[in-house]
N, C-alpha and C positions, 0 to 999 in steps of 0.2 A: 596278461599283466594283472596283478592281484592289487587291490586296495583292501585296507585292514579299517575293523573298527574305531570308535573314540576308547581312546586307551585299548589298544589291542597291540599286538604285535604278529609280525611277520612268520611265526613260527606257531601258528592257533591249529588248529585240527583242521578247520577249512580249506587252509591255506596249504598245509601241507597233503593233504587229497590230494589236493589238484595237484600238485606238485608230482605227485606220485603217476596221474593217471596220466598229464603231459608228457613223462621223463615214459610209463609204457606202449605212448602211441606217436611218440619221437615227435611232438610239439616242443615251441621251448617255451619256455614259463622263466618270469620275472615277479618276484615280491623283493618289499623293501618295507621298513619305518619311516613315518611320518617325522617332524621334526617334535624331540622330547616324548618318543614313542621307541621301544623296545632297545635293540642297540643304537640307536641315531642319536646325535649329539645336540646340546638343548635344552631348556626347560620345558616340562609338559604347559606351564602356566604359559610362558612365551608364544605358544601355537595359537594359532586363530584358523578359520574354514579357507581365508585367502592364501595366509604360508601354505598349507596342507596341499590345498589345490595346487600352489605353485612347486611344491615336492613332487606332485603326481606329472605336472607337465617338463618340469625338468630331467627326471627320470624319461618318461616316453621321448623326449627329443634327445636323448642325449645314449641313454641306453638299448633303444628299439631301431625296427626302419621296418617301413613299408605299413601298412594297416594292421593293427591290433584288435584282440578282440579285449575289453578289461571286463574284470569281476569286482565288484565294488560290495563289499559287507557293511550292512547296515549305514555309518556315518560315510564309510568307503565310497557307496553308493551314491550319495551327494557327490562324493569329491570326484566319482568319475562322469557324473553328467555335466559339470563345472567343467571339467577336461574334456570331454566332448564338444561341449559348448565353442571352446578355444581353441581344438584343433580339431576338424572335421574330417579332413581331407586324413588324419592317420588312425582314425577309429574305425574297422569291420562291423563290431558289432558288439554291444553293450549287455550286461547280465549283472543282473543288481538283487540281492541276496536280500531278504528284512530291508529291505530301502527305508532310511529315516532322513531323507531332505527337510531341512527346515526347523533338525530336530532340537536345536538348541531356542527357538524362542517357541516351538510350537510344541515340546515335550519338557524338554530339562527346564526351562522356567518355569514353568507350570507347576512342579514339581516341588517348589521353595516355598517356606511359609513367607508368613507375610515377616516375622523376625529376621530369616536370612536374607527376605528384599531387602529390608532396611540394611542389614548391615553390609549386604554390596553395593548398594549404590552409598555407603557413608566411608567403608575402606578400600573397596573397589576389589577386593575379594572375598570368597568365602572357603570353608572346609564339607563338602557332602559324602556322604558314606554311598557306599556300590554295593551289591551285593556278589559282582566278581569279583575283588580285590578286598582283602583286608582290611586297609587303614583307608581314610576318609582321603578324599585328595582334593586338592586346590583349585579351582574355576575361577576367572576373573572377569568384571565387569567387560570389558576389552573385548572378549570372547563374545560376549552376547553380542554386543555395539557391531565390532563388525562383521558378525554375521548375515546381519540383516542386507548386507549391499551384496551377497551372494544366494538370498534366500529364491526360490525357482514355482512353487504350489502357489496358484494361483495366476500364474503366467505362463503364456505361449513359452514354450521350450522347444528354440529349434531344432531337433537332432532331428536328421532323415533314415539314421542306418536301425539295421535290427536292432528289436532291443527284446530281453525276457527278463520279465518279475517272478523270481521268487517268494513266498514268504509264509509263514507257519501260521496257521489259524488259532495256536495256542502260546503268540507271540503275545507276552505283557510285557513287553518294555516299549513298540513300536507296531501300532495298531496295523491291521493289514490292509485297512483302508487307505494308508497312506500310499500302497502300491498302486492301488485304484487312481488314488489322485493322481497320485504321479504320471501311470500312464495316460491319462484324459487329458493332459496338459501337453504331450509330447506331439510335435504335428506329424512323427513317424507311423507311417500307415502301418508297418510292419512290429506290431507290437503282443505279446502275448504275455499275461498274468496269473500267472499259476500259485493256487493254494494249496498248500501240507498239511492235511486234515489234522497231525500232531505234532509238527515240527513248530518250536518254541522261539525263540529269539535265536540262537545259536545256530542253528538249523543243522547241528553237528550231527546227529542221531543217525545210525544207517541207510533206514529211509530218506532223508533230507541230503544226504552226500549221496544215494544214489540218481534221487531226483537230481541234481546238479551237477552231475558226471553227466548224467544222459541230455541236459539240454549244451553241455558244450560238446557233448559229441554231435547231435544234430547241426552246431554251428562250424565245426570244422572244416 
């Protein structure tokens, strides 16, 4: 079960890999959109970290059985340790791509001058530009607020089952230390964090899909 970026969609290069390498080794494979993410219905402004999580766990109890292994990309990666978190007993084992937990108050706020502070906490939203998409798109206070009651860096994180970090050493949007954290917080003794000496935020680049083929082929 695949989870997608903040602003990604279900049809990325990642996604579709995998998609490719389950459908040649007769695994089944499940991706979907987030709510106000790719085809899913919705405002993107509407979404917070707790709907998302509640798309990812709705999806697994409704469309899955038995234990799962999910692949969580970047913000994905939050939303499947949230999902883990809540359902234990249907998670195998966890693989989290550029992991950015926490990324909204510990990266994307950080990131606003001190003009766009003011003007979100005085309209309660703003407009920032990507440098994957185009035009500039909308964040709202709301977003930051409750994120914080899902935020996990710096607290025991129960999860027991496997778990594998990914992440590019030439990652500038989500430092690679945050995988570090991540895993020093999880009380999963069975954990390994693997660096891509040139794999970037995307981690799309041949090398980085074949890293990433081969650690779900070892969890299979």
């Amino acid at each position: 079960m695949f989870l997608g970026g903040f602003m990604s969609d279900m049809f990325g290069t990642k996604a579709t890999e995998i998609y490719k390498f389950c459908k040649k080794t007769k695994k089944s494979f499940l991706r979907f959109d987030y709510l106000g993410h790719g085809q899913s219905s919705g405002s993107f402004q509407d979404g917070t970290i707790g709907k998302w999580r509640n798309n990812a766990i709705s999806i697994l109890d409704h469309l899955t059985t038995g234990p799962q292994i999910l692949i969580g990309s970047s913000m994905g990666a939050w939303i499947m340790m949230l999902t883990a978190i809540a359902k234990p007993k249907r998670i195998r084992a966890l693989v989290g791509l550029a992991s950015a937990p926490d990324f909204t108050t510990q990266l994307l706020l950080k990131t606003l001058s001190k003009v766009q502070l003011a003007k979100l906490k005085r309209e309660g939203q703003i407009k920032i530009a990507s440098e994957y998409i185009d035009e500039p798109y909308l964040i709202t206070r709301n977003l930051f607020d409750e994120s914080k009651r899902h935020c996990i860096l710096g607290k025991k994180v129960k999860i027991h089952c496997p778990i594998r970090l990914l992440h590019g050493l030439k990652d500038k949007d989500v430092p690679p230390l945050f995988s570090l954290r991540l895993a020093n917080n999880i009380v999963s003794k069975d954990i390994t964090v693997t660096f891509i000496k040139n794999g970037d935020h995307r981690l799309s680049d041949k090398n980085s899909l074949k890293q990433i083929l081969n650690t779900l082929r070892d969890l299979f």
